[in-house]
N, C-alpha and C positions, 0 to 999 in steps of 0.2 A: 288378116293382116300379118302380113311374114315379121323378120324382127329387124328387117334394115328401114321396113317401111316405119314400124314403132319406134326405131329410133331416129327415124326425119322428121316425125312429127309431134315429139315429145322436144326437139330442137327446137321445134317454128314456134310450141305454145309456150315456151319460154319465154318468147317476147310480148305476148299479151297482156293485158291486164285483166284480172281476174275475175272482172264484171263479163270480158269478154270471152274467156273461158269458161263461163259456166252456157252462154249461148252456141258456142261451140260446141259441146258435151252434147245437143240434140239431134246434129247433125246423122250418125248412127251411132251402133251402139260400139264399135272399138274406141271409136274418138270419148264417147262417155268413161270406156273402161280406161282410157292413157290419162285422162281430166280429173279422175276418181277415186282411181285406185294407183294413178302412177303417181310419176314427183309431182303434177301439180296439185295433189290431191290437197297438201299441209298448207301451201300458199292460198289455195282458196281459202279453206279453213278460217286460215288466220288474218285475210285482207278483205273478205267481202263485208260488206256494210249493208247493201243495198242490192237486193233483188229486185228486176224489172221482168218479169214476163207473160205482159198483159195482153191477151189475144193469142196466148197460145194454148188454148183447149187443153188440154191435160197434161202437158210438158213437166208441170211442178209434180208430177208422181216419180218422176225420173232423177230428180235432185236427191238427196242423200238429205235426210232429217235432219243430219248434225250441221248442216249446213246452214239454218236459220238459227242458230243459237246465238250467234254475235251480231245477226242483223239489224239495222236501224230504221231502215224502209223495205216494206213490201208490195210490189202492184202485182194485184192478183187478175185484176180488171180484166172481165170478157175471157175468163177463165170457166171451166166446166167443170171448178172445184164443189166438192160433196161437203156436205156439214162434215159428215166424221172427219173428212182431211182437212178440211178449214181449222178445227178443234186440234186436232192433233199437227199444225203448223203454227200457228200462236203460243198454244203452248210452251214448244220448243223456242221458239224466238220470244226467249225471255227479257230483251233489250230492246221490245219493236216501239217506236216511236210516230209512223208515217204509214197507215194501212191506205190501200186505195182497194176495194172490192167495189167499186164502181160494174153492175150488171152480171153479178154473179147470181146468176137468180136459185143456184141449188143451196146456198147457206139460208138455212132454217133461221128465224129469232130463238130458238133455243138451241142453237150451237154461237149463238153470241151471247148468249144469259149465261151457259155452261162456260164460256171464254173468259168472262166477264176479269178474272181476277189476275188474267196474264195481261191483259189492255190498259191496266190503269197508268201505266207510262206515258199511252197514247200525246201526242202534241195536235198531230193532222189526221181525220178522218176522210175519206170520199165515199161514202156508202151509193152515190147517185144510181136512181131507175134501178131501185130495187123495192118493187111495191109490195114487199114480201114483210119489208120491215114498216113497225110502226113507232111512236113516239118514245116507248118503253126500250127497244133493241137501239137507237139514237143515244140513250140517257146511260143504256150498257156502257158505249161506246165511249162515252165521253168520261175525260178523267179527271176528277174534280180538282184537282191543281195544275196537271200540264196543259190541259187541251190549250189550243189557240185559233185551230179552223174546222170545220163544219162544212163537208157540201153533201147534202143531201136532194140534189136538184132529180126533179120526179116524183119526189114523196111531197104529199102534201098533207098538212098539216091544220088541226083547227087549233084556232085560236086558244083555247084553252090548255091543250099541247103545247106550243109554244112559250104560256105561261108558266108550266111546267116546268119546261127546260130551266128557264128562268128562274127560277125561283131555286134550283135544285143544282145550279152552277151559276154562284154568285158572282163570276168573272164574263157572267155572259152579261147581267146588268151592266157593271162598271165596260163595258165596248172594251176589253180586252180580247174578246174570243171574236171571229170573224163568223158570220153562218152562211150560207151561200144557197140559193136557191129560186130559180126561175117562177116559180110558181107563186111567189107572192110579190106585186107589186112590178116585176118586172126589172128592180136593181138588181146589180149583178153582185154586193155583197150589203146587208141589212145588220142593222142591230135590231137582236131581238127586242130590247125593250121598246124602240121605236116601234114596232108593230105591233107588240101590244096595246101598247099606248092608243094606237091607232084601229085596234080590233072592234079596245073595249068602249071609244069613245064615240061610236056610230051610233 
């Protein structure tokens, strides 16, 4: 890219917003190097909240790490993310609030046991059809004072798990936490205690 063309299109991302600049950056690799390393490099920086780039196979190796540090939400979902890069993206997004790894099926349960201690901000989980995880890498997930939602739809659970949860995040009794999951019952959002309630009384 010559330097009249770098300077037409350091003009146009001017006008983006800087959600949409970072989808732009994948497009090749100069437009990554104008997004990155040029002037929008500090506006991303400092304005992005929220990363979305769910279904795109490896794209998130291409983002700059310092990049999830002030994020708020993550959707990783139907990504080709590795444990070790899962681990080392939580990490860095020390403010993350909103993960979705809905079908990431390379994150291990112990690259979310290892995560465990950058998560407990968490408010919103999606772990869905990830039969990888079990009741234990759920209870990782969940933060005993922020959580509010739960979808784990795919993973299915016994009863006694779910007592678990229960018992072990006392906002999931009082119907503060939402949990979400196809698999039991067929509603589309349950309180746990109603279900156990209903496990243990058959």
């Amino acid at each position: 890219m010559n330097f009249v063309d770098s300077f037409f299109w350091q003009l146009v991302f001017q006008f983006l917003e800087p959600e949409d600049l970072v989808a732009v950056a994948g497009v090749c690799y100069s437009w990554w190097l104008l997004v990155f390393r040029g002037s929008c490099r500090k506006l991303i920086m400092s304005k992005v909240r929220a990363i979305d780039i769910a279904d795109t196979e490896n794209f998130y190796q291409k983002l700059p790490l310092q990049m999830f540090v002030r994020i708020r939400s993550l959707n990783l979902s139907g990504t080709t993310i590795s444990s070790e890069n899962f681990f080392l993206l939580v990490t860095a997004a020390k403010h993350l609030r909103v993960l979705q790894i809905e079908r990431c099926e390379n994150i291990s349960e112990d690259a979310i046991f290892r995560a465990k201690d950058s998560l407990q901000s968490l408010e919103s989980v999606n772990i869905s059809y990830n039969s990888q995880f079990g009741v234990l890498a759920i209870a990782c997930l969940c933060s005993y004072e922020s959580i509010t939602d739960i979808c784990f739809d795919g993973i299915s659970l016994e009863p006694r798990e779910i007592l678990f949860l229960n018992k072990t995040f006392p906002r999931l009794r009082n119907g503060d936490v939402e949990i979400y999951s196809q698999e039991i019952g067929g509603d589309y959002f349950w309180d746990a205690a109603d279900i156990v309630g209903d496990a243990f009384s058959e």
